[in-house]
DRENMARDO-991908 format. One record per residue (C-alpha): residue number from 1; chain; z negated, y, x. Coordinates in steps of 0.05 Angstrom, whole numbers, always signed. Last residue first. Example, Ala and Ser with C-alpha at 12.3 -4.5 7.8 and 13.67 -1.06 7.14 Angstrom:
BEGIN
+-----+---+--------+--------+--------+
|   k | c |      z |      y |      x |
+-----+---+--------+--------+--------+
|   2 | A |   -143 |    -21 |   +273 |
|   1 | A |   -156 |    -90 |   +246 |
+-----+---+--------+--------+--------+
***
This chain:
BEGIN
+-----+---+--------+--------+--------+
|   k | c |      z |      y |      x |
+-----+---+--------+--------+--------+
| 264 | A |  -2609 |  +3224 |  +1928 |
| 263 | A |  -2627 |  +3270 |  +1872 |
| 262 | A |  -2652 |  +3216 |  +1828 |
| 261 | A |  -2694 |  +3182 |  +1885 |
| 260 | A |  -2731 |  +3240 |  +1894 |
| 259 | A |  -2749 |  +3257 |  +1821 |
| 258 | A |  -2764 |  +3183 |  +1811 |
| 257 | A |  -2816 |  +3189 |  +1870 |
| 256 | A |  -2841 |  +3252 |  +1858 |
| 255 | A |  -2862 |  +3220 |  +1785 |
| 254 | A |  -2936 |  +3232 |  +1799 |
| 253 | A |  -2956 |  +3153 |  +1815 |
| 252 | A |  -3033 |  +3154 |  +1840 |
| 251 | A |  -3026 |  +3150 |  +1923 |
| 250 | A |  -3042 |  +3088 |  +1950 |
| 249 | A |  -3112 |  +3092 |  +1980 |
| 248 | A |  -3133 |  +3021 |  +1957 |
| 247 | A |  -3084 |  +2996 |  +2001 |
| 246 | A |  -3117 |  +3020 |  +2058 |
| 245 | A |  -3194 |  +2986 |  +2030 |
| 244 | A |  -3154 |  +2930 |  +2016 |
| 243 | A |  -3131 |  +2913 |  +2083 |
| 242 | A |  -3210 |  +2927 |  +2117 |
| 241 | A |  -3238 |  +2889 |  +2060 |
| 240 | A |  -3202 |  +2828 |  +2063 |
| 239 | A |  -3206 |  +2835 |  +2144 |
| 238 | A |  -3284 |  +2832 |  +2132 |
| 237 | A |  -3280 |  +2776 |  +2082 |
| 236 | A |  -3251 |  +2732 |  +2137 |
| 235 | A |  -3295 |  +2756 |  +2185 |
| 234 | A |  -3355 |  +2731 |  +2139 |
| 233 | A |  -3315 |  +2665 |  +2128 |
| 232 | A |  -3313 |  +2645 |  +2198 |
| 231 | A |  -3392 |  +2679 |  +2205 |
| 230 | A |  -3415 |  +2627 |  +2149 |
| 229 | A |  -3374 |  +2582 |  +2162 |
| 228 | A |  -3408 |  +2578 |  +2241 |
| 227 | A |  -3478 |  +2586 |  +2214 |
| 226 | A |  -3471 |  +2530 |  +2169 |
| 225 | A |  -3434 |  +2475 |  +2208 |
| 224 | A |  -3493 |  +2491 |  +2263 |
| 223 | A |  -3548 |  +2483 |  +2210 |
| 222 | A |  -3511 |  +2413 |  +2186 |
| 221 | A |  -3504 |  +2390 |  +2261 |
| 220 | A |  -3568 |  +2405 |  +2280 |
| 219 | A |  -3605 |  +2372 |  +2215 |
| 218 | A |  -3565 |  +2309 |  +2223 |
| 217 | A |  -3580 |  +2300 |  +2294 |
| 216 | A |  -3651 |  +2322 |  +2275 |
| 215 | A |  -3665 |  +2275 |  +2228 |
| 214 | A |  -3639 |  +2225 |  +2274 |
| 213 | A |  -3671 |  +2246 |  +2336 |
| 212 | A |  -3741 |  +2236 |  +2297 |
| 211 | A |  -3745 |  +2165 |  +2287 |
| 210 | A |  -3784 |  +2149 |  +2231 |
| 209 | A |  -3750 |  +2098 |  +2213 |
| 208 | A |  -3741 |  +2116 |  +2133 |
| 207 | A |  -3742 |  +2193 |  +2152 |
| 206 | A |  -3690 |  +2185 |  +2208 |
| 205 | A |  -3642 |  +2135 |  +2167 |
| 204 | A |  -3648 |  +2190 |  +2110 |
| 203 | A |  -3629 |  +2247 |  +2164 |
| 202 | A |  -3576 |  +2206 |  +2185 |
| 201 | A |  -3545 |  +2192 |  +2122 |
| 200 | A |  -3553 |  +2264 |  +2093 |
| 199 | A |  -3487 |  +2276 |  +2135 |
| 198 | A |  -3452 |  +2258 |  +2081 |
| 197 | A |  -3425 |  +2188 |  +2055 |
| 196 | A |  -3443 |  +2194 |  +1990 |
| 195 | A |  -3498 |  +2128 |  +1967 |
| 194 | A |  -3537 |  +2165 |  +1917 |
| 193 | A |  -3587 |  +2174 |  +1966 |
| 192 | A |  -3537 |  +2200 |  +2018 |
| 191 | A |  -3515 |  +2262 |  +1966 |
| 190 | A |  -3583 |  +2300 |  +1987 |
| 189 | A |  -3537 |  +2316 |  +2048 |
| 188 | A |  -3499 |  +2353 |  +2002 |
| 187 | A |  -3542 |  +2406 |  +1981 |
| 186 | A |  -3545 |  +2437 |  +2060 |
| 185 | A |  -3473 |  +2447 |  +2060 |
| 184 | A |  -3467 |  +2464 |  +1988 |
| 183 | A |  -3512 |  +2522 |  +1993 |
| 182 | A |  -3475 |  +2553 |  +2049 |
| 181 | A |  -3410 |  +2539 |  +2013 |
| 180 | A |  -3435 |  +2583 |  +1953 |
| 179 | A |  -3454 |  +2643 |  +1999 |
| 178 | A |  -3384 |  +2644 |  +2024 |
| 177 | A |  -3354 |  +2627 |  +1955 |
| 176 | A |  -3399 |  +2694 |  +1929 |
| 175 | A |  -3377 |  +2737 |  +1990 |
| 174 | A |  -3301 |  +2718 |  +1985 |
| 173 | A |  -3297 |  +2742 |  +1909 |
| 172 | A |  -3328 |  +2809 |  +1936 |
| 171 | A |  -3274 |  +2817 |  +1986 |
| 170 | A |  -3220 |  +2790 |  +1944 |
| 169 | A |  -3232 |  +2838 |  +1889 |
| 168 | A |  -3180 |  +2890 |  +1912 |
| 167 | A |  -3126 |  +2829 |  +1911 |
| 166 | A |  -3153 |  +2806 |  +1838 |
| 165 | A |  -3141 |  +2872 |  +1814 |
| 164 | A |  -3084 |  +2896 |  +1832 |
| 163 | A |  -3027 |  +2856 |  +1847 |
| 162 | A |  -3042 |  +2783 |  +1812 |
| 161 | A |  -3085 |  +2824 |  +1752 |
| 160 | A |  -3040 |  +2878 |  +1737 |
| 159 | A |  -2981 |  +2838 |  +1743 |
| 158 | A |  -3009 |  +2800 |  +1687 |
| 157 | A |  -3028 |  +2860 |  +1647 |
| 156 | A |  -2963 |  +2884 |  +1656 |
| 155 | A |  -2947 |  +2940 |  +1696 |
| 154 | A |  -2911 |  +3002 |  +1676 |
| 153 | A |  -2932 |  +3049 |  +1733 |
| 152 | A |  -2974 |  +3077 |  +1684 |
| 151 | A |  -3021 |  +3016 |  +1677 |
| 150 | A |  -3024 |  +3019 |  +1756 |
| 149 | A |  -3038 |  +3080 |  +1761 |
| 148 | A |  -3094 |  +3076 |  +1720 |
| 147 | A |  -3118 |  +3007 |  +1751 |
| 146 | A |  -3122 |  +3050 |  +1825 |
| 145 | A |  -3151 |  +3117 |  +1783 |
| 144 | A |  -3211 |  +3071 |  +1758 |
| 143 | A |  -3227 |  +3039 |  +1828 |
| 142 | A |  -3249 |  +2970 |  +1808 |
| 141 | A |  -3324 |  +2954 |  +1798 |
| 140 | A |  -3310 |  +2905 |  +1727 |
| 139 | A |  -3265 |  +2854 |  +1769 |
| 138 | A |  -3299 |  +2856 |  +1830 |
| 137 | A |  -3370 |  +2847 |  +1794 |
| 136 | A |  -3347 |  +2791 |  +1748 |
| 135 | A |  -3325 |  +2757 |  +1819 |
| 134 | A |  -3381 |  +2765 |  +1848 |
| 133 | A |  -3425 |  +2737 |  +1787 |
| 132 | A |  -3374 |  +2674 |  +1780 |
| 131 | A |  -3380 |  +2658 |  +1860 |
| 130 | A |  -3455 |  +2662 |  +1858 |
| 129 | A |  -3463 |  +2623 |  +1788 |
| 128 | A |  -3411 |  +2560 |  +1803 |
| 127 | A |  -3432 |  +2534 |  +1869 |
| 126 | A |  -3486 |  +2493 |  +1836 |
| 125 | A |  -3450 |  +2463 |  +1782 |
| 124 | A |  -3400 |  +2435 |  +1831 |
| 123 | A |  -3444 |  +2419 |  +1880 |
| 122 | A |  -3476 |  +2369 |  +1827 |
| 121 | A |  -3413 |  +2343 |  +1809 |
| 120 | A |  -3389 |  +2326 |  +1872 |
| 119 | A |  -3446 |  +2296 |  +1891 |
| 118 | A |  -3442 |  +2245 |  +1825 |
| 117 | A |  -3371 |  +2227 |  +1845 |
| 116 | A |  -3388 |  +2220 |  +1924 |
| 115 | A |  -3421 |  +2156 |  +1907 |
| 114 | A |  -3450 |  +2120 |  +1855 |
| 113 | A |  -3426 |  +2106 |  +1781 |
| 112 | A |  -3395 |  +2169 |  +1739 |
| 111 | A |  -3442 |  +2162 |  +1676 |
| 110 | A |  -3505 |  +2128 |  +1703 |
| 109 | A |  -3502 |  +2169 |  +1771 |
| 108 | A |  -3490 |  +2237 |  +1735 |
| 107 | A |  -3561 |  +2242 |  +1695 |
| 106 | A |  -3592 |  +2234 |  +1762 |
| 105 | A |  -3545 |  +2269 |  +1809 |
| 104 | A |  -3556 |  +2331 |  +1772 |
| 103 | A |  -3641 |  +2312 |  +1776 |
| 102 | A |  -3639 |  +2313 |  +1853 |
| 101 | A |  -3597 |  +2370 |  +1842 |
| 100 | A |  -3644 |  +2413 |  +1811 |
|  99 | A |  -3630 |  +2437 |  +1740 |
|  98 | A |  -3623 |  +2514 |  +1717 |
|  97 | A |  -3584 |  +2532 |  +1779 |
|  96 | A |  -3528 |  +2485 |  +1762 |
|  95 | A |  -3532 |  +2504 |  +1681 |
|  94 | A |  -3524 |  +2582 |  +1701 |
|  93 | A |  -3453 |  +2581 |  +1706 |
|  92 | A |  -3455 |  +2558 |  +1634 |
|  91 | A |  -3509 |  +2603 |  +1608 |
|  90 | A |  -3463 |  +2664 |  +1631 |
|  89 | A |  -3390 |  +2639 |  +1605 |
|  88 | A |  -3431 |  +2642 |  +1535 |
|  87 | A |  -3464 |  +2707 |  +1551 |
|  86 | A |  -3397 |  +2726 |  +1576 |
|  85 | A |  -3348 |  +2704 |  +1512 |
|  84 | A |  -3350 |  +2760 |  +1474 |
|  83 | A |  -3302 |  +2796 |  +1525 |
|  82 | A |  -3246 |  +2743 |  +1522 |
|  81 | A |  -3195 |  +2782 |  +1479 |
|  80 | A |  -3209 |  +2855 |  +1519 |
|  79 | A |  -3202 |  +2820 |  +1589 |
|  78 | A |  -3264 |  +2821 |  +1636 |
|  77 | A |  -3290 |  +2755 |  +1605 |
|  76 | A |  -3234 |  +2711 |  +1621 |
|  75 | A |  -3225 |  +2733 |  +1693 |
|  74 | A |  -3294 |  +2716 |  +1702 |
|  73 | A |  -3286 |  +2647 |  +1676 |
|  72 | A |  -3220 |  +2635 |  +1719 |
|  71 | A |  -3260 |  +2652 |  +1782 |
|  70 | A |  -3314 |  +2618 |  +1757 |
|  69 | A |  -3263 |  +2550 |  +1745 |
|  68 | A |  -3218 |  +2558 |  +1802 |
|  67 | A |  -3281 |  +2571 |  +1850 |
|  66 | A |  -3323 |  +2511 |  +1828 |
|  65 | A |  -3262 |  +2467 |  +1844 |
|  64 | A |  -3246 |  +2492 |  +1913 |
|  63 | A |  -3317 |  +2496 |  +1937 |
|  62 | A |  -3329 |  +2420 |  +1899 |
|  61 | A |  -3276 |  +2392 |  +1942 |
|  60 | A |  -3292 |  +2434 |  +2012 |
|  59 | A |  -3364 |  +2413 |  +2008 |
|  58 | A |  -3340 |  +2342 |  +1999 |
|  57 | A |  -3292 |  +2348 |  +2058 |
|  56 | A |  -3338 |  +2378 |  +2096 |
|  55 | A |  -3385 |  +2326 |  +2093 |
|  54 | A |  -3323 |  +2275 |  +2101 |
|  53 | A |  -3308 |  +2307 |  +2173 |
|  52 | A |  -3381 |  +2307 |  +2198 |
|  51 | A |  -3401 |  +2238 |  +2174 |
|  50 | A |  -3339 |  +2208 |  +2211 |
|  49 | A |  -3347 |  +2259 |  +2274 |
|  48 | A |  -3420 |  +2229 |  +2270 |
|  47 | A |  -3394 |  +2157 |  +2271 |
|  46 | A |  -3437 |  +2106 |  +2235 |
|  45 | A |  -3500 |  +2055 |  +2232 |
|  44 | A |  -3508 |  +2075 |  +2301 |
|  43 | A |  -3547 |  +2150 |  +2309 |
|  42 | A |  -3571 |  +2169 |  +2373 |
|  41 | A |  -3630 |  +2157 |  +2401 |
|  40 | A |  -3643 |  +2080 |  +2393 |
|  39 | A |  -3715 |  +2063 |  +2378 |
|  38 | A |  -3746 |  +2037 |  +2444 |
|  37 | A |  -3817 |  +2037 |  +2415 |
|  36 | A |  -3806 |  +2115 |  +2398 |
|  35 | A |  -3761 |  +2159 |  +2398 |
|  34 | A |  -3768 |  +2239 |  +2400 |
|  33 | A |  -3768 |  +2238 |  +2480 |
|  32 | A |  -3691 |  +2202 |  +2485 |
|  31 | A |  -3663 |  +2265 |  +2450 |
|  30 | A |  -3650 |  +2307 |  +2514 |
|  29 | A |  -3622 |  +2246 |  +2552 |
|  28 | A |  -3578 |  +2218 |  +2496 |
|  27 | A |  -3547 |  +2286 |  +2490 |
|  26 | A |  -3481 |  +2254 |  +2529 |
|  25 | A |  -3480 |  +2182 |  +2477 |
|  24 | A |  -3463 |  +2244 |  +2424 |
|  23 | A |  -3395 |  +2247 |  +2452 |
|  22 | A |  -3359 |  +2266 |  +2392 |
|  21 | A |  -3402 |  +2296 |  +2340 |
|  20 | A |  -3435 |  +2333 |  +2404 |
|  19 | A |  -3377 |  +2358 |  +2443 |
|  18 | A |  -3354 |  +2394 |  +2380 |
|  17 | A |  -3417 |  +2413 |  +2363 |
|  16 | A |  -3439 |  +2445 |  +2435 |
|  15 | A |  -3359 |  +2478 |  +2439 |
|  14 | A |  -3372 |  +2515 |  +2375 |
|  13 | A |  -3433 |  +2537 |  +2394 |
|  12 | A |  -3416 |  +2567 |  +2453 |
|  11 | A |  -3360 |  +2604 |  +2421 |
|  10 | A |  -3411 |  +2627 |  +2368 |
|   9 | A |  -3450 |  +2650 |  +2436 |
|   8 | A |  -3390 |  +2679 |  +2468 |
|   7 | A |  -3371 |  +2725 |  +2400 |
|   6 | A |  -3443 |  +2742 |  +2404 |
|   5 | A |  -3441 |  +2775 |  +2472 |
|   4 | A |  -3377 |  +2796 |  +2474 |
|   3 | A |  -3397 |  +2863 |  +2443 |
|   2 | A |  -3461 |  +2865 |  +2494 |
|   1 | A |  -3413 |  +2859 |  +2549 |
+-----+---+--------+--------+--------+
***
């Protein structure tokens, strides 16, 4: 029972979100004593499952994006040619965790207008450093005798890359997008004062009524969001390193192989 136990409680979860961003008018009761002066209790300037869905879709937008580019940075500075280039690639990644994001969307709102553009940008920027360091550790902590073998086997530095390295460093890689979603989820609901629709909406309508149900429909359903991509993505990074760990046990290439096949 214990085993079950938290796979029933993320279960739980799952169903208490779900039944909250779409039937939200059913919590009314537990909510009603944070209002005040017949304030409505839940949110009606827009639709939670609305909020929800393009929240994530933000998050999911800059994810995608800051992961091509550190992925691609790190990738540069582990080869011989591009090696020069990581106290360069370095300062870069470190720009988004340099400047806050209040100040990101700032400098971006006269230059890309309001919006989800200037959001974008700062979660961008910030989800850059933890996904670029992991990576850059995957690539430089591979098993020496698995990138040997490989190199002997005749592979190219390409195939090198797409076969061996970057599928051993998938479980490290995983960990720093993981830990950069996390920090995008709560980041973007500072979006809502530069006019992104986010989740950030209800906790601003909240703090400007001072109704306290709203800021803590929005806070709920962010925290919730969190916890539940954070263990979806754990479990996927588990699995990553489960399958890699076996198929970082391939036997090192001794030529039985071509002596067997020749006297076939």
């Amino acid at each position: 029972m214990k085993a079950w136990l938290p796979l029933l409680l993320r279960l739980a979860l799952v169903v208490l979100l779900v039944a909250f961003i779409t039937s939200p008018g059913w919590f009314e009761p537990l909510l009603k004593p944070l209002t005040e002066n017949n304030a409505p209790v839940i949110y009606n300037q827009g639709s939670l499952l609305t909020l929800t869905l393009l929240h994530l879709r933000t998050v999911l937008i800059a994810t995608v994006a800051a992961a091509i580019v550190a992925v691609a940075l790190a990738i540069l500075v582990t080869r011989p040619a591009g090696a020069e280039f990581l106290p360069l690639s370095r300062s870069l990644v470190n720009i988004g965790q340099t400047f806050p994001p209040v100040a990101v969307l700032a400098l971006a709102v006269p230059a890309v207008g309001f919006g989800e553009k200037p959001t974008l940008i700062a979660l961008f920027l910030y989800g850059l450093l933890p996904i670029f360091e992991n990576a850059l550790t995957g690539l430089t902590t591979l098993p020496a005798n698995v990138v040997e073998a490989a190199r002997g086997a005749g592979m190219t530095g390409w195939q090198r890359l797409t076969k061996v390295e970057l599928p051993l460093s998938a479980p490290i890689i995983l960990g720093g997008i993981r830990l950069s979603v996390v920090i995008s989820l709560a980041t973007a609901t500072i979006g809502s004062t530069v006019a992104a629709r986010t989740l950030g909406e209800v906790i601003i309508a909240g703090l400007l009524s001072n109704n306290l149900a709203f800021i803590l429909q929005g806070g709920l359903i962010v925290a919730a969001l969190a916890v539940l991509i954070y263990d979806g993505l754990s479990a996927v990074e588990r699995y990553a390193a489960r399958r890699m760990g076996r198929e970082a046990d391939w036997p090192v290439p001794d030529g039985r192989d071509d002596f067997n096949r020749s006297n076939r």
